[in-house]
N, CA, C and O atoms as CSV, one atom per row, in Angstrom:
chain,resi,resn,atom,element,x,y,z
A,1,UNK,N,N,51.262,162.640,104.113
A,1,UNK,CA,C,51.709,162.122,105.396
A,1,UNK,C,C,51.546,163.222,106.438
A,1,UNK,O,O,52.023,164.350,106.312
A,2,UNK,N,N,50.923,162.851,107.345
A,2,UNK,CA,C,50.657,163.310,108.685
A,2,UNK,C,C,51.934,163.695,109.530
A,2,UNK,O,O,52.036,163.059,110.579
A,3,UNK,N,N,53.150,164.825,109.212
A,3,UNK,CA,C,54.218,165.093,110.060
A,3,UNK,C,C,53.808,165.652,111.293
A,3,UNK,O,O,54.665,165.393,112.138
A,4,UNK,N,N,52.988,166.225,111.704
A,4,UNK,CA,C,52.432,167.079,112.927
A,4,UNK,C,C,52.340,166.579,114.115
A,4,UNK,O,O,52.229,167.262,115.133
A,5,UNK,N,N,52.393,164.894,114.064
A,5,UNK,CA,C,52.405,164.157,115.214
A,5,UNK,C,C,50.986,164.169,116.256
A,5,UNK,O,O,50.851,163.831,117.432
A,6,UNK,N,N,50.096,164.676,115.324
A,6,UNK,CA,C,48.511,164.993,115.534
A,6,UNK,C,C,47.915,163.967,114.871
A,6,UNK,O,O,47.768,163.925,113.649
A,7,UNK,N,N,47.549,163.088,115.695
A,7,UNK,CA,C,46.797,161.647,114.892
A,7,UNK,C,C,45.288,161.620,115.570
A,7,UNK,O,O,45.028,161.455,116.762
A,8,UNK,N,N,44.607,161.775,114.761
A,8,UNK,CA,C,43.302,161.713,115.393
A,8,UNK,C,C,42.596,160.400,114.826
A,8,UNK,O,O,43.269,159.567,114.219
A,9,UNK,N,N,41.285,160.237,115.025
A,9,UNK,CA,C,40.746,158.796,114.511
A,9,UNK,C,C,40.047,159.035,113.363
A,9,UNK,O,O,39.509,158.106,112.761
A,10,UNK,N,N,39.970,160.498,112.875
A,10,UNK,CA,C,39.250,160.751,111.352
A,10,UNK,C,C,40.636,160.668,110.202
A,10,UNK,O,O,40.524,160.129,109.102
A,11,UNK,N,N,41.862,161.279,110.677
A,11,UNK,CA,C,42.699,160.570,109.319
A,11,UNK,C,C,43.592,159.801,110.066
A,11,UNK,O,O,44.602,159.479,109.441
A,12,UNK,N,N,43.510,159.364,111.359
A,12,UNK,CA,C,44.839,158.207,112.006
A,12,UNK,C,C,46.288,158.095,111.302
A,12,UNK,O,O,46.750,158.904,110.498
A,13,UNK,N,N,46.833,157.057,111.721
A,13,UNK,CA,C,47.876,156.934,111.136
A,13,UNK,C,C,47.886,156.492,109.737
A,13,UNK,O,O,47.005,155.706,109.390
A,14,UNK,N,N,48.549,156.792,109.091
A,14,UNK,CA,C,48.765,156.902,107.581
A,14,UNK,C,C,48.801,155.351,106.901
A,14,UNK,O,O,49.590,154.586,107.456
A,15,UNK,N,N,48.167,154.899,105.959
A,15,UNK,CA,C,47.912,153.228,105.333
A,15,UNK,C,C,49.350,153.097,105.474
A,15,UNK,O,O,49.939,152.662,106.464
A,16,UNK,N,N,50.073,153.689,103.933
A,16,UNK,CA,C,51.565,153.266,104.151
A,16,UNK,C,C,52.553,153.938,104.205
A,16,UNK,O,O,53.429,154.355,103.447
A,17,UNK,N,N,52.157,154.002,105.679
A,17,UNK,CA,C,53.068,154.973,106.408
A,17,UNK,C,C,53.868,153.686,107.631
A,17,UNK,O,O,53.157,153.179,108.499
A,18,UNK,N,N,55.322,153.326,107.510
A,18,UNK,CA,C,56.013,152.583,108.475
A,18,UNK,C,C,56.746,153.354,109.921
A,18,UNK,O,O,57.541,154.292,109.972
A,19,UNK,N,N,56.326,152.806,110.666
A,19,UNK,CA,C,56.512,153.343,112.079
A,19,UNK,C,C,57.553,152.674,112.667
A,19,UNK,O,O,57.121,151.542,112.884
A,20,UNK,N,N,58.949,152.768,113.130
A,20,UNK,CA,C,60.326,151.899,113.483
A,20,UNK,C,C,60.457,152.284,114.330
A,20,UNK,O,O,61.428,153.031,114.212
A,21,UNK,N,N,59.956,152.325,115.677
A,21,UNK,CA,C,60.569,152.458,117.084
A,21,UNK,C,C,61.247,151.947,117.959
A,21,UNK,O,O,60.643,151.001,118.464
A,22,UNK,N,N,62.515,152.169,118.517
A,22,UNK,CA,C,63.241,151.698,119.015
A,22,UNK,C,C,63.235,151.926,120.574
A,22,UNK,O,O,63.767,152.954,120.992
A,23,UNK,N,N,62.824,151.280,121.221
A,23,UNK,CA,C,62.915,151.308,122.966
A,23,UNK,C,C,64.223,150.373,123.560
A,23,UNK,O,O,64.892,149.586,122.891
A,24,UNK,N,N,64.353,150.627,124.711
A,24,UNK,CA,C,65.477,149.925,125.799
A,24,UNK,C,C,64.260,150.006,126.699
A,24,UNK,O,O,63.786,151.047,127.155
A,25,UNK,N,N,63.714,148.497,126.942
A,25,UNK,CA,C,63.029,148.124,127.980
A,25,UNK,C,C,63.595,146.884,128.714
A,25,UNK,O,O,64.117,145.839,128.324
A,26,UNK,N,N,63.190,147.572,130.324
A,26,UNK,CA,C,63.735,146.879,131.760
A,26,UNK,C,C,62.686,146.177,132.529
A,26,UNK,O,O,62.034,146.598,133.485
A,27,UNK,N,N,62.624,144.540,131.683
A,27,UNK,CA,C,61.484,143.790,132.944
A,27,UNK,C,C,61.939,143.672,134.000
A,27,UNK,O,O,63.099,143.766,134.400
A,28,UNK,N,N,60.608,143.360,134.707
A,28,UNK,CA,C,60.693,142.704,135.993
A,28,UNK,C,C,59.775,141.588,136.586
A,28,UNK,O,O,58.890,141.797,137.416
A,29,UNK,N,N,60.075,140.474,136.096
A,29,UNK,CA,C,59.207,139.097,136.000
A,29,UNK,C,C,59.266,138.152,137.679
A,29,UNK,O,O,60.155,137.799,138.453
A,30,UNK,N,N,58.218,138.076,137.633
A,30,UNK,CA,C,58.154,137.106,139.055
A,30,UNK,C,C,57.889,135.483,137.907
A,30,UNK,O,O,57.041,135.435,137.016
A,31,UNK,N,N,58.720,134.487,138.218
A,31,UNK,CA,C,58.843,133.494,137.481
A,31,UNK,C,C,58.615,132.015,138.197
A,31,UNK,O,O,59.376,131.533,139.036
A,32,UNK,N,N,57.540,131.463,137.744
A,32,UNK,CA,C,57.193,129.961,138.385
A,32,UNK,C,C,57.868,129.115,138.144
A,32,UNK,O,O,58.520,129.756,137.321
A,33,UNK,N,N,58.421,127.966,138.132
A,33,UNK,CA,C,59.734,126.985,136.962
A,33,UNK,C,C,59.247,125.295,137.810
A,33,UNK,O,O,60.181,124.622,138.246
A,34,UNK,N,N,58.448,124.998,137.898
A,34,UNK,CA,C,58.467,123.167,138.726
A,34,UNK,C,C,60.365,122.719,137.732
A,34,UNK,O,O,61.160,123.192,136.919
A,35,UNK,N,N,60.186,121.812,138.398
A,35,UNK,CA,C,61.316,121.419,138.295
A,35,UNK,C,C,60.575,119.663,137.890
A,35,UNK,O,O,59.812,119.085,138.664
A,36,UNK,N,N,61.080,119.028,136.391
A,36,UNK,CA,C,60.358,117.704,136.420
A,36,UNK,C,C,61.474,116.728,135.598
A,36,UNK,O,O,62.619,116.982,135.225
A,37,UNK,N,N,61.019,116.051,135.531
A,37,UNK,CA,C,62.671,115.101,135.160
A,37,UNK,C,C,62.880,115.234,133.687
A,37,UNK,O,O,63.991,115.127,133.167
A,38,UNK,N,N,61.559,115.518,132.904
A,38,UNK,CA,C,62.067,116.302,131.232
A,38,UNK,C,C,62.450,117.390,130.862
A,38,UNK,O,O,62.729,117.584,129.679
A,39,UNK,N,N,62.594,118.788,132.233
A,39,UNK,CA,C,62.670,119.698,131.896
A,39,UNK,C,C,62.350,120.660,133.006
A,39,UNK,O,O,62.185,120.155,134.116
A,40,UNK,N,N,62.191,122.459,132.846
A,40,UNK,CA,C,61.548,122.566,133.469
A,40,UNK,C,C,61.099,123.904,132.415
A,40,UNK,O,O,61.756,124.735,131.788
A,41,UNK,N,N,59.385,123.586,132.612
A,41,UNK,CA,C,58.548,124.938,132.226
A,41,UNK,C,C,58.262,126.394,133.480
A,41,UNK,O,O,58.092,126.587,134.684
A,42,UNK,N,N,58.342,126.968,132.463
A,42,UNK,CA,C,58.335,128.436,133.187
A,42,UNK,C,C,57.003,129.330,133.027
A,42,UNK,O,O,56.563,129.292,131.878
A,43,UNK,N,N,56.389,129.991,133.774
A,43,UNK,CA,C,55.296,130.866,133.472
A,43,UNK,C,C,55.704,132.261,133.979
A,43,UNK,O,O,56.476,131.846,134.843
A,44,UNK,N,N,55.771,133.547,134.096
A,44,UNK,CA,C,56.457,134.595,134.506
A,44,UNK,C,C,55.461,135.361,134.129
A,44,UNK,O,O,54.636,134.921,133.328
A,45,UNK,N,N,55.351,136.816,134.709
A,45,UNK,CA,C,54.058,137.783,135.064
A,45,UNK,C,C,55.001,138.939,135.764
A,45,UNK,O,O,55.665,138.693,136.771
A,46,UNK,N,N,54.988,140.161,135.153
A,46,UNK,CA,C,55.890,141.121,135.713
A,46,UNK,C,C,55.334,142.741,134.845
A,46,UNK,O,O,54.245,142.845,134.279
A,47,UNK,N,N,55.932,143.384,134.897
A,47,UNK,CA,C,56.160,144.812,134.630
A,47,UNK,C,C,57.242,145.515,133.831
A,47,UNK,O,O,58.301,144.926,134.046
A,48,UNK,N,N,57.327,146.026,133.413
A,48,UNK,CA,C,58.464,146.849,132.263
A,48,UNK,C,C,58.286,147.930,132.200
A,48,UNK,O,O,57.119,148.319,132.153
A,49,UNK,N,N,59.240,148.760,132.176
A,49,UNK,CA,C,59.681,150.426,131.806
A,49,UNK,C,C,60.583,150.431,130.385
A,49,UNK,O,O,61.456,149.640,130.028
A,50,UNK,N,N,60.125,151.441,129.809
A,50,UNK,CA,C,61.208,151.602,128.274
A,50,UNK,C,C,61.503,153.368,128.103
A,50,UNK,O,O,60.895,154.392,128.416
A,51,UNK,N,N,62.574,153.085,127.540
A,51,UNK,CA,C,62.452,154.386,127.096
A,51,UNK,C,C,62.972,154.435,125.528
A,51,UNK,O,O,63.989,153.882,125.108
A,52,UNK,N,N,62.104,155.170,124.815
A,52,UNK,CA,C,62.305,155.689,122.815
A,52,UNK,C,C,63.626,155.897,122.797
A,52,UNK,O,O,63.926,156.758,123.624
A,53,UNK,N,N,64.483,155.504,122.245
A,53,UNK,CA,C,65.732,155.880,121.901
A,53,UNK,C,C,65.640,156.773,120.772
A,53,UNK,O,O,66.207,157.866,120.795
A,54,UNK,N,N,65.192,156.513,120.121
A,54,UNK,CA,C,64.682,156.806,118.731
A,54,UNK,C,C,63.687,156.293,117.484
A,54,UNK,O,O,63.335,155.120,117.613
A,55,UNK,N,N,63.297,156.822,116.577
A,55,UNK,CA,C,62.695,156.244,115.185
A,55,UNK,C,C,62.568,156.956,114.070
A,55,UNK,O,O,63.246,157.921,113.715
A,56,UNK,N,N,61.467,156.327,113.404
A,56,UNK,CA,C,61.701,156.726,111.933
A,56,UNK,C,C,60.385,156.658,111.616
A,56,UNK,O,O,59.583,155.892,112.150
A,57,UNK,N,N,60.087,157.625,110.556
A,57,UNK,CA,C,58.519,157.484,110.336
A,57,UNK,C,C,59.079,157.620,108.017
A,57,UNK,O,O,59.432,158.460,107.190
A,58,UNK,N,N,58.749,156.047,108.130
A,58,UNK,CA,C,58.904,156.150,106.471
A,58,UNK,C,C,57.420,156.390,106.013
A,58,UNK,O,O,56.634,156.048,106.897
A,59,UNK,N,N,56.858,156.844,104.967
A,59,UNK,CA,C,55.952,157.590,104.303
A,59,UNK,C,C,55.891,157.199,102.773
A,59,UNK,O,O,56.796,156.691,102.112
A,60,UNK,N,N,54.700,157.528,102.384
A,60,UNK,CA,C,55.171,158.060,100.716
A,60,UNK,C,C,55.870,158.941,99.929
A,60,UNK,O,O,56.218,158.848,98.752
A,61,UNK,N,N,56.106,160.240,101.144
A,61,UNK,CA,C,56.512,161.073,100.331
A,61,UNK,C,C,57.898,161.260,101.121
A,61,UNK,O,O,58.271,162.420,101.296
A,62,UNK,N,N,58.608,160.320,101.562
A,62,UNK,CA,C,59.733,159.768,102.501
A,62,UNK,C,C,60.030,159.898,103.654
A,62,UNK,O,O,59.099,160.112,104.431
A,63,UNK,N,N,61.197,159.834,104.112
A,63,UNK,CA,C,61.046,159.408,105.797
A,63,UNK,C,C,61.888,160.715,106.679
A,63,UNK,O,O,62.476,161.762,106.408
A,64,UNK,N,N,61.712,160.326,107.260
A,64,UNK,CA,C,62.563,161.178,108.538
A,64,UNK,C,C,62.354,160.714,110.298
A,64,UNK,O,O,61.436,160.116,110.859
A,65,UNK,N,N,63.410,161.185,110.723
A,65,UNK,CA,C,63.233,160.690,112.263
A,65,UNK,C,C,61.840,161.218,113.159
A,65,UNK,O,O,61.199,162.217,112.836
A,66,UNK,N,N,61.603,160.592,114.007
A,66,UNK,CA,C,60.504,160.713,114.815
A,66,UNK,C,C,60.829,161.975,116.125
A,66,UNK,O,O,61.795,161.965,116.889
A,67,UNK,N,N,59.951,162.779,116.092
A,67,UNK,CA,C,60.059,163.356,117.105
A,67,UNK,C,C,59.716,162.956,118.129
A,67,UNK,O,O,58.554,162.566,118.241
A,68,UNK,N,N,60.795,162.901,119.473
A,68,UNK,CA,C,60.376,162.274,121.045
A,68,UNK,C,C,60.146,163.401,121.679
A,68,UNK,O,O,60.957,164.299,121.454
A,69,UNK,N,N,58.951,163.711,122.686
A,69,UNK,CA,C,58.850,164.265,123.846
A,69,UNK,C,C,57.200,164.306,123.979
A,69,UNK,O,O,56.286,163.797,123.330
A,70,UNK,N,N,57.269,165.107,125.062
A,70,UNK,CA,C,55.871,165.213,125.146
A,70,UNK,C,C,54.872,166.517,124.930
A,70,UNK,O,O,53.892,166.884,125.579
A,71,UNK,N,N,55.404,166.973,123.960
A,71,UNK,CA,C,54.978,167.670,123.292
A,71,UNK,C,C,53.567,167.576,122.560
A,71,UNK,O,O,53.121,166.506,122.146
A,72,UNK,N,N,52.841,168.913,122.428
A,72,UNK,CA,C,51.792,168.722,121.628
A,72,UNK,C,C,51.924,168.173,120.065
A,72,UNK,O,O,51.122,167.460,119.462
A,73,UNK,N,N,53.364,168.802,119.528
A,73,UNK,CA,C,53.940,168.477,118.123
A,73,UNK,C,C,54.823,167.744,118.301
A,73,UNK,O,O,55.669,167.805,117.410
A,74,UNK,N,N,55.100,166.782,119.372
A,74,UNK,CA,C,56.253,165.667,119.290
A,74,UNK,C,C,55.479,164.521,118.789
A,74,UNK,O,O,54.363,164.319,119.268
A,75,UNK,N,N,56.051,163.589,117.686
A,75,UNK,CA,C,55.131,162.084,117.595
A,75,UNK,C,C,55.082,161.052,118.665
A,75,UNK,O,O,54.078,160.363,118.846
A,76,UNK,N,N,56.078,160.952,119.317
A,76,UNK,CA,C,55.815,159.662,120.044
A,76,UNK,C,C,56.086,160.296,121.705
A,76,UNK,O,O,56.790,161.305,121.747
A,77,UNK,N,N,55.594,159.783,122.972
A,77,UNK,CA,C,56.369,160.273,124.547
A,77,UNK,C,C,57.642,159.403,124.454
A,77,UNK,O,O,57.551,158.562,123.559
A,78,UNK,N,N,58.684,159.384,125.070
A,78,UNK,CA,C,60.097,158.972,125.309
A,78,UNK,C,C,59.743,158.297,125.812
A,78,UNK,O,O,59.949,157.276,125.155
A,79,UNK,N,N,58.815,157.830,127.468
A,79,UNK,CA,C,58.760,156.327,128.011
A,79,UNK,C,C,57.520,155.705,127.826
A,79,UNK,O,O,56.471,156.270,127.519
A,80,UNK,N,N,57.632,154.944,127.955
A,80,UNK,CA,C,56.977,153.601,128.384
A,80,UNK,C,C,56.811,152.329,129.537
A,80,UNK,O,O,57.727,151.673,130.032
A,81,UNK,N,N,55.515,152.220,129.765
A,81,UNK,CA,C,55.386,151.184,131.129
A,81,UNK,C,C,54.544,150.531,130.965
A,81,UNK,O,O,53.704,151.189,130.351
A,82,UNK,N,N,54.029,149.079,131.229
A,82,UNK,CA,C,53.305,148.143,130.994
A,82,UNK,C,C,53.489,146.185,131.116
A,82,UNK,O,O,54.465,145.621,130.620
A,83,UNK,N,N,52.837,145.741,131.543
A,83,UNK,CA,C,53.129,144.425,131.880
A,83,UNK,C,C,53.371,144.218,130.733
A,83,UNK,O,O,53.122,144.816,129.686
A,84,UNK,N,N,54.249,142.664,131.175
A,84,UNK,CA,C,54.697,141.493,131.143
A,84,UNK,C,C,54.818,139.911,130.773
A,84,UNK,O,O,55.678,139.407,131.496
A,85,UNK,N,N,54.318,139.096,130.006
A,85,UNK,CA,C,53.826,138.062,130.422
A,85,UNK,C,C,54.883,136.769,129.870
A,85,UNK,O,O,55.629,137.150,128.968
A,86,UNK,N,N,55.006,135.731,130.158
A,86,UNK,CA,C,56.040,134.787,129.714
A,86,UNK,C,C,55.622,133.602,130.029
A,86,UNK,O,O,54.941,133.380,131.030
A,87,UNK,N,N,56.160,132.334,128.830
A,87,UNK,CA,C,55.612,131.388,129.374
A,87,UNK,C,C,56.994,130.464,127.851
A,87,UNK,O,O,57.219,130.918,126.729
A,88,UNK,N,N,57.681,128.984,128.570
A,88,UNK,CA,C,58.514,128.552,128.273
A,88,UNK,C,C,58.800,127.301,128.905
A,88,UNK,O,O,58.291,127.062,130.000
A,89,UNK,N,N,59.751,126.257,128.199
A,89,UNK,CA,C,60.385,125.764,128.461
A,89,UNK,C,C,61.886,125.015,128.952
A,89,UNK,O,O,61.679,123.859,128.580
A,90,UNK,N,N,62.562,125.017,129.254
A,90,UNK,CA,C,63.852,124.872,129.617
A,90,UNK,C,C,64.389,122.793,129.296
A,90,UNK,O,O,64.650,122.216,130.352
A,91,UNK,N,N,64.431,122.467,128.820
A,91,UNK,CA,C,64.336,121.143,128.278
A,91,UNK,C,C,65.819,120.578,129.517
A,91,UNK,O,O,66.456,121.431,130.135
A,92,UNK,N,N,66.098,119.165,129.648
A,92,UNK,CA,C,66.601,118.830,130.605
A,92,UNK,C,C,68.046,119.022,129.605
A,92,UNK,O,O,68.750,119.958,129.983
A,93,UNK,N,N,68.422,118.470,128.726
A,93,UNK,CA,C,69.444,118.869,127.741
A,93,UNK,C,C,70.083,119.601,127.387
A,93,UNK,O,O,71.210,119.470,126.910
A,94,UNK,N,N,68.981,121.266,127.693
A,94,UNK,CA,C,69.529,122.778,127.821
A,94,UNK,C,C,68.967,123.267,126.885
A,94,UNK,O,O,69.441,124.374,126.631
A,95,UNK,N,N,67.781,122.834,125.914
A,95,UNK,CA,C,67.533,123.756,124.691
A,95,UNK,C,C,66.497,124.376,125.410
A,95,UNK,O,O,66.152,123.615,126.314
A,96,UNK,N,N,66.012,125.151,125.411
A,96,UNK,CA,C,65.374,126.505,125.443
A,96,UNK,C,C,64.333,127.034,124.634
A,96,UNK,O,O,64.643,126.902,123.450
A,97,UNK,N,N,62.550,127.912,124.869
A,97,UNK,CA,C,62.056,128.032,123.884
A,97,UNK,C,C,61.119,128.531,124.543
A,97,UNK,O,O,60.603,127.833,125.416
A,98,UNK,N,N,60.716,129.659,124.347
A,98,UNK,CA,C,59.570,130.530,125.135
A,98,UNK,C,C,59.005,131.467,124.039
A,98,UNK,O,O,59.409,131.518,122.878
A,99,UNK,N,N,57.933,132.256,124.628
A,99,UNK,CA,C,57.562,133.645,124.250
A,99,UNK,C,C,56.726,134.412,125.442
A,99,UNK,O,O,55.874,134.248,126.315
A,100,UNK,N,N,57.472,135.227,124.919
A,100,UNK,CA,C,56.298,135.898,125.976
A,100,UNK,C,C,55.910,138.144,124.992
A,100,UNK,O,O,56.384,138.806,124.069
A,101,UNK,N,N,55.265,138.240,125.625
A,101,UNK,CA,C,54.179,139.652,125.155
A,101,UNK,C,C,54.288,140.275,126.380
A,101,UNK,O,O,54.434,139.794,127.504
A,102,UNK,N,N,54.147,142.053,125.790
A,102,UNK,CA,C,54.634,142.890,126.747
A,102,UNK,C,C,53.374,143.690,125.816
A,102,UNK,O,O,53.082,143.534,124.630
A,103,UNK,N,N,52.737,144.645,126.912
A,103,UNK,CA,C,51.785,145.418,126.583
A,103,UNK,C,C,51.583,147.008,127.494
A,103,UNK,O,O,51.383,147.183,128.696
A,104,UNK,N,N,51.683,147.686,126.731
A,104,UNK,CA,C,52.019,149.257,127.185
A,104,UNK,C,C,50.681,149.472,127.969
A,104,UNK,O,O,49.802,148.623,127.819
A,105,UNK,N,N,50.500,150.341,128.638
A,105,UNK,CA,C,49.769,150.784,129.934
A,105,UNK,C,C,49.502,152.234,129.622
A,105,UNK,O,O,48.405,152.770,129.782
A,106,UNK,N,N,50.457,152.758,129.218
A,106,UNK,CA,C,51.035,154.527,128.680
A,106,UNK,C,C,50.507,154.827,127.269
A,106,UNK,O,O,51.018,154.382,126.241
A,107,UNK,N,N,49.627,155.483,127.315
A,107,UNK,CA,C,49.580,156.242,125.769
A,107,UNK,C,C,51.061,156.722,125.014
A,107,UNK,O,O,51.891,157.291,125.722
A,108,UNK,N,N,51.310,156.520,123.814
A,108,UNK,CA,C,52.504,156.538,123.161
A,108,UNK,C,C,52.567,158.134,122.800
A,108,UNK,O,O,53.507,158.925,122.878
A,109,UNK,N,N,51.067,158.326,122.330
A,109,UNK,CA,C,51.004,159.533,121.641
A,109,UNK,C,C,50.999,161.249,122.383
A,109,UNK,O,O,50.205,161.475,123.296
A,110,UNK,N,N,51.653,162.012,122.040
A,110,UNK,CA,C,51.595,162.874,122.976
A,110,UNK,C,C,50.024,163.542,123.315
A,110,UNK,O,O,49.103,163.235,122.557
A,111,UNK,N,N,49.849,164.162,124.099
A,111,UNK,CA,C,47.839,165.004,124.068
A,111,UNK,C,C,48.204,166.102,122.713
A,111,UNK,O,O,49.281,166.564,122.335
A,112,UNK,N,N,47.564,166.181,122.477
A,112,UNK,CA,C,47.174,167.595,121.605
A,112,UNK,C,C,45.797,168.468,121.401
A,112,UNK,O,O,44.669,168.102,121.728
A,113,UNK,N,N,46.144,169.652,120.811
A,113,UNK,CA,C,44.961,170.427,120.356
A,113,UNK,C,C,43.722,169.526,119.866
A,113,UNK,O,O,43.501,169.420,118.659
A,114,UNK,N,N,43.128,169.049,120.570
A,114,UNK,CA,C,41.705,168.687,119.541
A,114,UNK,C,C,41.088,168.739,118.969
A,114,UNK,O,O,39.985,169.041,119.424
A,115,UNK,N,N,41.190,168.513,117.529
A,115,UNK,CA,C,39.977,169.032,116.403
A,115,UNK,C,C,39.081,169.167,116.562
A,115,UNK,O,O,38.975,168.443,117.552
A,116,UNK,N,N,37.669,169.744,116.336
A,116,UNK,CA,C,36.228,169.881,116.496
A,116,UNK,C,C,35.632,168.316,115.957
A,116,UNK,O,O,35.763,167.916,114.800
A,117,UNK,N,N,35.062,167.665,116.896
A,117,UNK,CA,C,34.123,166.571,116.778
A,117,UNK,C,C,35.283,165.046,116.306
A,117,UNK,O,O,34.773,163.972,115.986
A,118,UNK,N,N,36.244,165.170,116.335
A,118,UNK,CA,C,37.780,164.675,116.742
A,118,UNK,C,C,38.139,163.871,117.637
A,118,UNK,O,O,38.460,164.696,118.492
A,119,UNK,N,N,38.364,162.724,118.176
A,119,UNK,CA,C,39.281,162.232,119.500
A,119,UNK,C,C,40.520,161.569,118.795
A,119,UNK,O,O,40.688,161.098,117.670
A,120,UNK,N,N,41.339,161.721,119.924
A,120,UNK,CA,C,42.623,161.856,119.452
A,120,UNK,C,C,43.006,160.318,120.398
A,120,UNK,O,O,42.892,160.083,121.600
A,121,UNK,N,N,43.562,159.342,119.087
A,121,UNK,CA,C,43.802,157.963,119.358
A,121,UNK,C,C,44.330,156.901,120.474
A,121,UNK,O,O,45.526,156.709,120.255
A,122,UNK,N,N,44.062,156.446,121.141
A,122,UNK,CA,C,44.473,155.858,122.231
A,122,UNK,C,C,45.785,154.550,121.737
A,122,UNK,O,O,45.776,153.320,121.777
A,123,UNK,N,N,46.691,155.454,121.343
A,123,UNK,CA,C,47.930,154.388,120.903
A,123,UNK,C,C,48.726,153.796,122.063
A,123,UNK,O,O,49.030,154.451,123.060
A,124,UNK,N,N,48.977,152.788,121.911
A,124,UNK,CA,C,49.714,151.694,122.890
A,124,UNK,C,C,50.634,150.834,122.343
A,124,UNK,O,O,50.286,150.294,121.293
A,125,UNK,N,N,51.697,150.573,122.775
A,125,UNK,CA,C,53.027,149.476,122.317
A,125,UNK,C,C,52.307,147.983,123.007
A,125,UNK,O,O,52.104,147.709,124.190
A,126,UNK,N,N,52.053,147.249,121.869
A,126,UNK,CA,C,52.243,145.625,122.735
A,126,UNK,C,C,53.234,145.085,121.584
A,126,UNK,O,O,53.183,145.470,120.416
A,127,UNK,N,N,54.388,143.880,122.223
A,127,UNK,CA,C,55.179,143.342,121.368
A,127,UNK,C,C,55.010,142.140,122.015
A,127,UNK,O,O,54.839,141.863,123.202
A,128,UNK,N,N,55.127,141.167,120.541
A,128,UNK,CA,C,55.473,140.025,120.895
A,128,UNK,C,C,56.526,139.040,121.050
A,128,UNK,O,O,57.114,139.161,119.975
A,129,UNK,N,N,57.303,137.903,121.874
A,129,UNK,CA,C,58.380,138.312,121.783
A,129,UNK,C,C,58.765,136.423,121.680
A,129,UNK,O,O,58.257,135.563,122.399
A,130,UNK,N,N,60.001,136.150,120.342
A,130,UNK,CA,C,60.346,134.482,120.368
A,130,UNK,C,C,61.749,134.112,121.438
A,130,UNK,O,O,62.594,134.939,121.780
A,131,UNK,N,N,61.735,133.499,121.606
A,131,UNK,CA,C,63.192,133.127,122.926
A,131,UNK,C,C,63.622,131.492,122.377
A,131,UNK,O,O,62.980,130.442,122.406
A,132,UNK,N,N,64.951,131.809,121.898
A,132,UNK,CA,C,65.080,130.360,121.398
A,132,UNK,C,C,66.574,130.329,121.740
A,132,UNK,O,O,67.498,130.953,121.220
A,133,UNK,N,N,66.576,129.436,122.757
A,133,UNK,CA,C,68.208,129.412,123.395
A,133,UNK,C,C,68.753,127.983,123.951
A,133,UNK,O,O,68.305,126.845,123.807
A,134,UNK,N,N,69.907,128.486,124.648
A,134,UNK,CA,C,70.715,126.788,125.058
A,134,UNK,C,C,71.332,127.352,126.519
A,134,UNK,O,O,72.049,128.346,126.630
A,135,UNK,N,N,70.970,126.652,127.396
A,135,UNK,CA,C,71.359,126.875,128.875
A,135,UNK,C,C,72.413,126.003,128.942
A,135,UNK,O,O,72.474,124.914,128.373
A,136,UNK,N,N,73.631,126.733,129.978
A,136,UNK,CA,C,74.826,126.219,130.136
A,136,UNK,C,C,74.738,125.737,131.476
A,136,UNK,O,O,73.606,126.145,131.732
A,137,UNK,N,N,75.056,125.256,132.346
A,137,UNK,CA,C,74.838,124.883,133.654
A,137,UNK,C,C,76.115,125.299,133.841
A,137,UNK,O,O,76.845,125.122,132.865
A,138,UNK,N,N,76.733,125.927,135.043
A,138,UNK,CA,C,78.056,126.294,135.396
A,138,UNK,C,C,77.997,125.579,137.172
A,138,UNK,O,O,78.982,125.669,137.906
């Protein structure tokens, strides 16, 4: 296992090697909604900031926490920024049911020393995301 937080594209990230990152990310969605007598669907398009709280890098030869910063020997940078996207329904009844995907903009990985004949991986966070809820009308 690769602890050095130096991932290049000749040994990359490790087969089974599990990566658990934990962010606190803050959208910001501009949101369409018609309004129709079954419901109303939503389409939304926005931006997000996160920041690493923490993680874990499990391995074969076991785990330990992830180093944050931006360091040449840190594994992951602390933030993150990158759109947005959403798309859902709102049913007239109140049930609820969307998804939407968020896709990083920011390299994850810190820069480092470059090996000879080497580039060093263009890693990015995209998540995908289920929304399954019940609207209250107040």
């Amino acid at each position: 296992m690769d602890w050095t937080g130096d991932y290049y594209i000749a040994n990359g990230f490790q087969v089974n090697t599990k990566y658990m990152l934990h962010y606190v990310d803050v959208p910001v969605e501009f949101l369409f909604s018609p309004n129709f007598d079954w419901g109303r669907p939503y389409v939304g398009l926005g931006l997000y900031a996160g920041d690493l709280v923490n993680g874990t890098i499990k391995g074969p030869n076991g785990s330990r926490s992830a180093k944050i910063g931006s360091d040449a020997t840190d594994d992951f940078k602390p933030a993150d920024f990158g759109y947005t996207f959403s798309v859902g329904l709102a049913t007239k009844v109140g049930f609820l049911l969307g998804v939407d995907y968020q896709h990083g903009l920011l390299r994850i990985v810190p820069d480092g020393a470059e090996q000879s004949g080497q580039t060093k991986l263009k890693t990015h966070n995209s998540v995908w995301g289920l929304n399954i809820g019940w609207v209250f009308k107040l």
